[in-house]
C-alpha positions in Angstrom: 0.0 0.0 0.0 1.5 3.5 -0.6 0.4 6.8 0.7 -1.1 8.6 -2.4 -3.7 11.2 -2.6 -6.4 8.3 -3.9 -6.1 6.5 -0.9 -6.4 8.8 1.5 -9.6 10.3 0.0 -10.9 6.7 -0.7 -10.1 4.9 2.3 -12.6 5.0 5.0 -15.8 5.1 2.7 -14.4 2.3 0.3 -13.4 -0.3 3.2 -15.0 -2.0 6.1 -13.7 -2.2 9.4 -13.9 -3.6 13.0 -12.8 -1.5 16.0 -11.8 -4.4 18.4 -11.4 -2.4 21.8 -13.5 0.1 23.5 -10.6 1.9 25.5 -9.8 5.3 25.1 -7.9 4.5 21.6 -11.2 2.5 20.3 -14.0 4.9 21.4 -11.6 7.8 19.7 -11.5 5.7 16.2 -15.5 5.7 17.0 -16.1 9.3 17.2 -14.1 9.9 14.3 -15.8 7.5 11.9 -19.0 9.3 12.7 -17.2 12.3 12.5 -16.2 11.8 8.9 -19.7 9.7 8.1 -18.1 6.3 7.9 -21.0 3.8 8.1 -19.1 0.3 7.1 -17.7 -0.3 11.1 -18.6 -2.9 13.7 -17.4 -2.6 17.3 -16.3 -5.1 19.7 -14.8 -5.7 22.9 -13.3 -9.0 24.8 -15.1 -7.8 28.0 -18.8 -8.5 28.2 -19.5 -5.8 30.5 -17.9 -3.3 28.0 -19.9 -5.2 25.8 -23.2 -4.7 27.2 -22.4 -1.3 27.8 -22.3 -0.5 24.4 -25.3 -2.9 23.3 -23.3 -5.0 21.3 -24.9 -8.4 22.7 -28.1 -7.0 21.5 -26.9 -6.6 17.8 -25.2 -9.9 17.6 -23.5 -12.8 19.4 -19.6 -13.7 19.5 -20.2 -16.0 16.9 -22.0 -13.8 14.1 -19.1 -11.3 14.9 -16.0 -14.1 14.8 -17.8 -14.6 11.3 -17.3 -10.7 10.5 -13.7 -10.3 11.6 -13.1 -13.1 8.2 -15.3 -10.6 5.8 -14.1 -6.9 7.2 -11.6 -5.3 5.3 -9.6 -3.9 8.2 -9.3 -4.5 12.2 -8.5 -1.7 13.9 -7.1 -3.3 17.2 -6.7 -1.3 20.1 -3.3 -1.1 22.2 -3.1 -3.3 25.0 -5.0 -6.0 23.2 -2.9 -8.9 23.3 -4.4 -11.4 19.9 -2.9 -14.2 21.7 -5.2 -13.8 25.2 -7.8 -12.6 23.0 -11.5 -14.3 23.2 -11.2 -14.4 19.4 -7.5 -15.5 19.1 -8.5 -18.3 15.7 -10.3 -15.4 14.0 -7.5 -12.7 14.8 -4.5 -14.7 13.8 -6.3 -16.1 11.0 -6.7 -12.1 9.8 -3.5 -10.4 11.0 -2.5 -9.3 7.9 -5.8 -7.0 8.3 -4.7 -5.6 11.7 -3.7 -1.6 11.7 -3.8 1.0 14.4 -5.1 4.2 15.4 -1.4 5.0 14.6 -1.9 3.7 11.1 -5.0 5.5 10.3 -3.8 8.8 11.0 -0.8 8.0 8.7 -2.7 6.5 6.0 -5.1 9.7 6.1 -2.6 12.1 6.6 0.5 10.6 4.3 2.7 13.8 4.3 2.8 15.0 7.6 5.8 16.1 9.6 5.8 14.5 12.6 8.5 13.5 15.2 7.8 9.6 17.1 9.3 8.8 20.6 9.1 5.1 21.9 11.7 3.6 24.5 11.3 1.6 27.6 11.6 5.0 29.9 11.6 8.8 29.2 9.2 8.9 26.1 7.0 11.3 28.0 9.8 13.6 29.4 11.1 13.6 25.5 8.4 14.7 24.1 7.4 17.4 26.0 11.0 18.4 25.9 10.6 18.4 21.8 6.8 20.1 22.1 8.7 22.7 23.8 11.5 23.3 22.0 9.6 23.4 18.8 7.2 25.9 20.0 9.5 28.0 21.1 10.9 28.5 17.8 7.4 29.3 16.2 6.8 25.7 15.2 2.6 24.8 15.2 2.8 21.6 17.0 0.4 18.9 18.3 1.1 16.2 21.0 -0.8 13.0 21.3 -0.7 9.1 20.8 -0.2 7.5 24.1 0.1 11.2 25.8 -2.9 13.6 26.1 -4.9 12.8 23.5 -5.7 10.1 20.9 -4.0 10.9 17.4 -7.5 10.5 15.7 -8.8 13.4 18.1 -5.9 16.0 16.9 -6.9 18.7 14.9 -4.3 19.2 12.2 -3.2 20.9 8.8 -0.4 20.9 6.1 1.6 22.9 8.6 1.2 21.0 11.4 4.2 19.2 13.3 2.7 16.4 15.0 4.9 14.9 18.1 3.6 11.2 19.2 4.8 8.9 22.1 4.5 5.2 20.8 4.3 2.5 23.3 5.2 -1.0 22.2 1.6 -1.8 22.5 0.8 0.6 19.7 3.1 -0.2 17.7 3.4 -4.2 17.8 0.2 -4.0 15.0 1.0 -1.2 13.1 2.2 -1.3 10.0 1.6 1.9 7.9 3.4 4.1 10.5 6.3 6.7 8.4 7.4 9.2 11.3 9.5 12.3 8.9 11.5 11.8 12.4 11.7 8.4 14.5 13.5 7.6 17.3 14.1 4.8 20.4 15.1 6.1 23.7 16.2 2.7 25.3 15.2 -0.7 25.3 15.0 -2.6 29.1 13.5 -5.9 30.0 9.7 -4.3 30.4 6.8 -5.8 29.2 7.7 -9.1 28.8 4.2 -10.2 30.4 3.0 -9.3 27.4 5.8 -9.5 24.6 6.8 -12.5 26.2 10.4 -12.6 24.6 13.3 -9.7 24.3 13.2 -10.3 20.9 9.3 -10.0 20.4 10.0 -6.5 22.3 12.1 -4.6 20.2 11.0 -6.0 16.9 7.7 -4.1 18.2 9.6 -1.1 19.0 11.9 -0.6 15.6 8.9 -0.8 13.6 9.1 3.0 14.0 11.7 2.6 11.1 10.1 0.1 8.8 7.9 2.3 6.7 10.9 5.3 6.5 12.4 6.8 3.2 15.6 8.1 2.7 13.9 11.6 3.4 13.3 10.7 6.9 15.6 10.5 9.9 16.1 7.7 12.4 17.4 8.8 15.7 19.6 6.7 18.1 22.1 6.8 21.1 23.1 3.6 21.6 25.5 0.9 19.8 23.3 -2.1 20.2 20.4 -0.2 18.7 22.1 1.1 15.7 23.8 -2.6 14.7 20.3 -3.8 15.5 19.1 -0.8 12.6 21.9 -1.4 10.5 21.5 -5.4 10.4 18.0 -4.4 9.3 18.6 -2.5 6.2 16.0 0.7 7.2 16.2 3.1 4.7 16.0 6.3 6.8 19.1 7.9 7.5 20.5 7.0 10.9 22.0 9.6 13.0 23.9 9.0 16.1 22.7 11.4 19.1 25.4 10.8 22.2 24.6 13.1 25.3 28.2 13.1 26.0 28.7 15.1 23.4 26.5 17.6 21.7 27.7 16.6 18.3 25.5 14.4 16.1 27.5 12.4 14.2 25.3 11.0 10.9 26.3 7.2 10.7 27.0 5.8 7.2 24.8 2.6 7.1 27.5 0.9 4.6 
């Protein structure tokens, strides 16, 4: 899939999708489908108290909906869900090659942004305020959100807009249209493994902040074992070393 001007305009009124999750993230994509008169959406969550809340047992059972995830276009999983403790594991695996974000949504509708995205283990907050700051001091129009303040979906944004987002490993383990114009990875600690299970499951989550990058875009990193991780990878952004022993950043060449 690329990022073109047809897609964008064509995408949520041409395609059918489930919003699996009624957190935060999922009642966001929710508001914003009605927002822009999408019609084509089911809703869903694991939890039959959420469930009920919404009235989805009235609409249709577990089965009739396990039927629907097969016929959707798209599955717009929330963060947090896990597909592997999910009531409807079968039907997810079966499917994950339909699975985006929130995160890949706003990309998808909004393919030539600027925007800046922090993940790490610790410090992703504290970094992007830090940036939000900077940037505004220097006259830069710029809106937080993602998994601080507010959902990316509820950002109001234009042309000029620098968008800032903090993505957790959560987000980002689904997501596979996300193309930050500037990415970068804080650290990497054993955190999460309840749910990533393995080390390796963990920061293949976390570097997919690179995957989708051009040689336009910048990937941002301060450690050795993250950049021979990046290099071994063959991303395509280019990498740029950033040591806080010393104010110089050095550009790496990936060859």
């Amino acid at each position: 899939m690329n990022f073109s001007k047809k897609l964008k305009e064509s995408f949520l009124h041409k395609n059918s999708f489930v919003i699996y999750g009624l957190g935060i993230t999922g009642r966001s994509v929710i508001n914003f489908f009605k927002k822009k008169k999408v019609d084509d959406f089911f809703i869903w969550d694991d939890s039959k108290t959420v469930r009920n809340a919404h009235g989805i047992n009235k609409k249709y059972k577990e089965k009739y909906f396990a039927k629907t995830l097969d016929e959707t276009d798209w599955i717009i999983l929330s963060p947090g869900i896990n597909i592997e403790r999910s009531r409807l594991k079968k039907k997810l695996i079966k499917n994950r090659d339909k699975i985006i974000t929130d995160l890949d949504l706003f990309y998808i509708l909004n393919p030539n942004i600027e925007s800046i995205v922090v993940t790490g283990s610790n410090g992703k907050s504290t970094t992007c305020k830090i940036i939000e700051s900077v940037l505004k001091k220097n006259n830069i129009k710029v809106k937080l959100g993602g998994n601080i303040g507010k959902p990316l979906l509820d950002l109001v944004v234009n042309k000029n807009s620098t968008i800032i987002i903090e993505a957790s490993s959560f987000q980002l383990e689904y997501s596979q249209f996300i193309r930050p114009s500037y990415a970068m990875i804080l650290n990497i600690t054993n955190d999460h493994l309840d749910w990533h299970i393995t080390m390796k499951n963990y920061t293949s989550s976390k570097f997919k902040i690179f995957s989708n990058q051009q040689k336009n875009n910048f990937a941002l990193l301060n450690n050795k074992k993250l950049i021979n991780y990046y290099k071994k990878n063959n991303f395509k952004g280019k990498l740029i070393f950033v040591s806080i022993k010393n104010s110089k950043q050095n550009k790496l060449d990936k060859n």
